[in-house]
VONU-921290 format. One record per residue: residue in three letters; x, y, z of N, C-alpha, C, CB in turn; chain. Coordinates in steps of 0.1 Angstrom, whole numbers. Last residue first. Glycine has a CB too. Layout:
N
> ala;X;Y;Z;X;Y;Z;X;Y;Z;X;Y;Z;A
...
//
This chain:
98
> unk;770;978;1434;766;970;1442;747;970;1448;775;974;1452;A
> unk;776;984;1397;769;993;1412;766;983;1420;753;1001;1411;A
> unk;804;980;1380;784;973;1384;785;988;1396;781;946;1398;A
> unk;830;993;1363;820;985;1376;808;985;1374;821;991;1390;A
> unk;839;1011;1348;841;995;1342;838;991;1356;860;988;1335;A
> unk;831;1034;1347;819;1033;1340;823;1014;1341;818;1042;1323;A
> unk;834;1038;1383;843;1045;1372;830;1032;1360;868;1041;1373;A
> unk;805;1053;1406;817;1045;1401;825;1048;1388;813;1033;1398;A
> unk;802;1085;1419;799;1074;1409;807;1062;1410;800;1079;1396;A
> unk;801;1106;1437;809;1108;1424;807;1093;1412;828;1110;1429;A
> unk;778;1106;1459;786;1121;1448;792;1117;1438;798;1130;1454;A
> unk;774;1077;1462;766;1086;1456;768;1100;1452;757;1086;1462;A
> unk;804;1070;1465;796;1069;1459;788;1073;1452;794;1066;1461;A
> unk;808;1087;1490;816;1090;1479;809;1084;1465;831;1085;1482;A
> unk;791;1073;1507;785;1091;1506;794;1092;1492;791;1105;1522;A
> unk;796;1050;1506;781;1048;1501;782;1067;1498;765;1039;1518;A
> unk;825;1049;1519;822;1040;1504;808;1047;1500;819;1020;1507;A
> unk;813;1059;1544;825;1068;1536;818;1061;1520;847;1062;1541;A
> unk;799;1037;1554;791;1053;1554;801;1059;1541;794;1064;1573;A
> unk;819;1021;1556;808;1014;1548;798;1032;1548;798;995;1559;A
> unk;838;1030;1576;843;1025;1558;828;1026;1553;851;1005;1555;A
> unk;822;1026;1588;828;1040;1592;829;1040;1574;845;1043;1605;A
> unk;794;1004;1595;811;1008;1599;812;1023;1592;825;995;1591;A
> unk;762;1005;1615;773;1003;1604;789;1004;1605;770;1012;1596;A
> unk;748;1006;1637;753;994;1634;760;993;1620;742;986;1634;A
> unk;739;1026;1651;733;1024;1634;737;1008;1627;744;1038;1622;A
> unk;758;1027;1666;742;1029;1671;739;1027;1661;735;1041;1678;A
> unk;779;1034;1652;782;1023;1661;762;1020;1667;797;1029;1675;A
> unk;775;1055;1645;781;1043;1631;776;1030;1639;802;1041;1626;A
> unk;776;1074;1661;765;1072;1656;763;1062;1646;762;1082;1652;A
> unk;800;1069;1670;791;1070;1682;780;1065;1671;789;1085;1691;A
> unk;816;1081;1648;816;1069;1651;808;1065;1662;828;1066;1653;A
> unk;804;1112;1648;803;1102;1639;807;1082;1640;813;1109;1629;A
> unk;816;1121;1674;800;1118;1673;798;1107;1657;790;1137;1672;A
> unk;843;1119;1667;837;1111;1675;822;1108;1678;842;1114;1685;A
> unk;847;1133;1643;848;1124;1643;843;1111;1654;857;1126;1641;A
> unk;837;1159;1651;832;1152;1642;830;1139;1644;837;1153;1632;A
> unk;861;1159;1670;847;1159;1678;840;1155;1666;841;1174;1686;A
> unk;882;1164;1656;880;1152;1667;865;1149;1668;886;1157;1684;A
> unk;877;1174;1623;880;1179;1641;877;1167;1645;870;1193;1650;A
> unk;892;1157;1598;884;1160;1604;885;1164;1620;877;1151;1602;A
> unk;917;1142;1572;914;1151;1583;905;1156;1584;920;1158;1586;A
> unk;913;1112;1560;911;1121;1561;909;1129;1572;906;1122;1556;A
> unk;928;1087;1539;929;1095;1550;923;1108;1549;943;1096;1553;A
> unk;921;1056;1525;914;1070;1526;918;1074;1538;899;1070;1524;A
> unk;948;1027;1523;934;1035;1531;934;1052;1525;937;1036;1551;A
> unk;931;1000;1498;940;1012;1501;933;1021;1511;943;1021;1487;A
> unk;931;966;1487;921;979;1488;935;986;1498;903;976;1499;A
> unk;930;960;1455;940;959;1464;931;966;1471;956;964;1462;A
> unk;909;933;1433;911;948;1440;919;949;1449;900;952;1446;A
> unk;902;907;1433;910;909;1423;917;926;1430;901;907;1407;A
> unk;871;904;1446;884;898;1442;899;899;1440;883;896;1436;A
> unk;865;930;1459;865;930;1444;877;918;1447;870;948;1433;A
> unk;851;934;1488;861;937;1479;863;928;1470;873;940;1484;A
> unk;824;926;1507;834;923;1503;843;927;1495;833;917;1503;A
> unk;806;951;1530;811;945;1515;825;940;1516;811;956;1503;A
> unk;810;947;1562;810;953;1549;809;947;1542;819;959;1546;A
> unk;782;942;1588;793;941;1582;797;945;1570;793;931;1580;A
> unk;763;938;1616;774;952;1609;784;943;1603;785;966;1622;A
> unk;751;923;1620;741;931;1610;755;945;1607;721;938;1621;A
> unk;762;901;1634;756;901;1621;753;916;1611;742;895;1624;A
> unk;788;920;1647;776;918;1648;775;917;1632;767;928;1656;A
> unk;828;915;1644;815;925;1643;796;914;1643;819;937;1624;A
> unk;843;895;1645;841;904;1657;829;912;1661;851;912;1656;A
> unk;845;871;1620;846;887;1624;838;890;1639;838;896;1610;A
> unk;858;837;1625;844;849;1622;851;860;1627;828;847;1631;A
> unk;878;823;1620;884;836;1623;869;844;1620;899;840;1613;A
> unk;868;796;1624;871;804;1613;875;817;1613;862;803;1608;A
> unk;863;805;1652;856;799;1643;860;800;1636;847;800;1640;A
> unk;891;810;1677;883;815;1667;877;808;1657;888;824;1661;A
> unk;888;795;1712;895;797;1698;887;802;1687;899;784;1692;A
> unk;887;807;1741;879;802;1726;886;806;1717;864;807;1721;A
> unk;888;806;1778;899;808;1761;888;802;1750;919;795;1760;A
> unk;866;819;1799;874;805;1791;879;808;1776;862;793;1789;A
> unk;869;837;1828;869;839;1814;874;825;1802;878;852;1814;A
> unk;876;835;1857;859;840;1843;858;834;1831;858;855;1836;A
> unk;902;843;1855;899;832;1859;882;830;1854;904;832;1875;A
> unk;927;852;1832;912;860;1837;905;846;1843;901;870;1821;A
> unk;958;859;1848;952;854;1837;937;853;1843;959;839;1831;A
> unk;985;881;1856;974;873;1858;965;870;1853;969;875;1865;A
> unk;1000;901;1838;1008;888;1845;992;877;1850;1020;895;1864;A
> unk;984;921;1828;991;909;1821;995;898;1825;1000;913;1815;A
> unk;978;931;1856;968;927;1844;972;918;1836;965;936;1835;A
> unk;1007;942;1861;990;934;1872;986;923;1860;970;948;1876;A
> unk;1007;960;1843;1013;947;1845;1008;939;1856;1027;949;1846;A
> unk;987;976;1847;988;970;1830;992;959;1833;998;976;1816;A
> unk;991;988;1872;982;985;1868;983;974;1856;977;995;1865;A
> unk;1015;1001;1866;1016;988;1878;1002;982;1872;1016;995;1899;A
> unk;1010;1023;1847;1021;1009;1847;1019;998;1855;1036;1012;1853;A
> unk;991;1042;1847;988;1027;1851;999;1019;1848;977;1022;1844;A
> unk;1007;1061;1846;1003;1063;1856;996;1052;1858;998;1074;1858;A
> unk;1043;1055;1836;1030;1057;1833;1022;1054;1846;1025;1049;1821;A
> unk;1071;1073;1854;1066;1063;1841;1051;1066;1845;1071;1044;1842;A
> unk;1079;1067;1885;1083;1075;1871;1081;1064;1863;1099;1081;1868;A
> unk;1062;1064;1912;1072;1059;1902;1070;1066;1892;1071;1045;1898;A
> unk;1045;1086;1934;1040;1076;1921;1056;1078;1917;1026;1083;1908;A
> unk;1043;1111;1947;1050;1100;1954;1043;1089;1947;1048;1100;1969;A
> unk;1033;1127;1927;1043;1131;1936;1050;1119;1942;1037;1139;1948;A
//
């Protein structure tokens, strides 16, 4: 009612952005190490391989208990998908099996 037009954290975001995190010390990235925990990581891709995304529609709620439970398992989402399609359909006969 008596809130500015526009988003309901506008003032908020821009707070946020304009002031810098006084806590917090800037680190530069190691080598650009990945984000993810030792123990969650993927395979690496085929040298040579483009990789492409798999879209698929699922109800929300699948989806969200499924990433809840990737994330407590410590795996990724990709790395569950890769291992279930896998073991249903195979590789093609000109790959290894990881």
């Amino acid at each position: 009612m008596g809130e500015p037009k526009g988003s309901k954290y506008g003032a908020l975001i821009k707070q946020a952005k304009q002031a810098p995190p006084d806590d917090q010390p800037t680190i530069e990235p190691e080598n650009q190490i990945s984000g993810q925990p030792d123990h969650q990581t993927t395979r690496p891709p085929a040298p040579d391989e483009k990789q492409v995304n798999l879209c698929v529609k699922v109800p929300e709620s699948l989806r969200r208990h499924w990433a809840i439970q990737a994330k407590i398992q410590g795996v990724t989402m990709t790395a569950v998908m890769v291992e279930a399609l896998t073991e249903r359909f195979g590789k093609p006969d000109d790959q290894m099996t990881r």
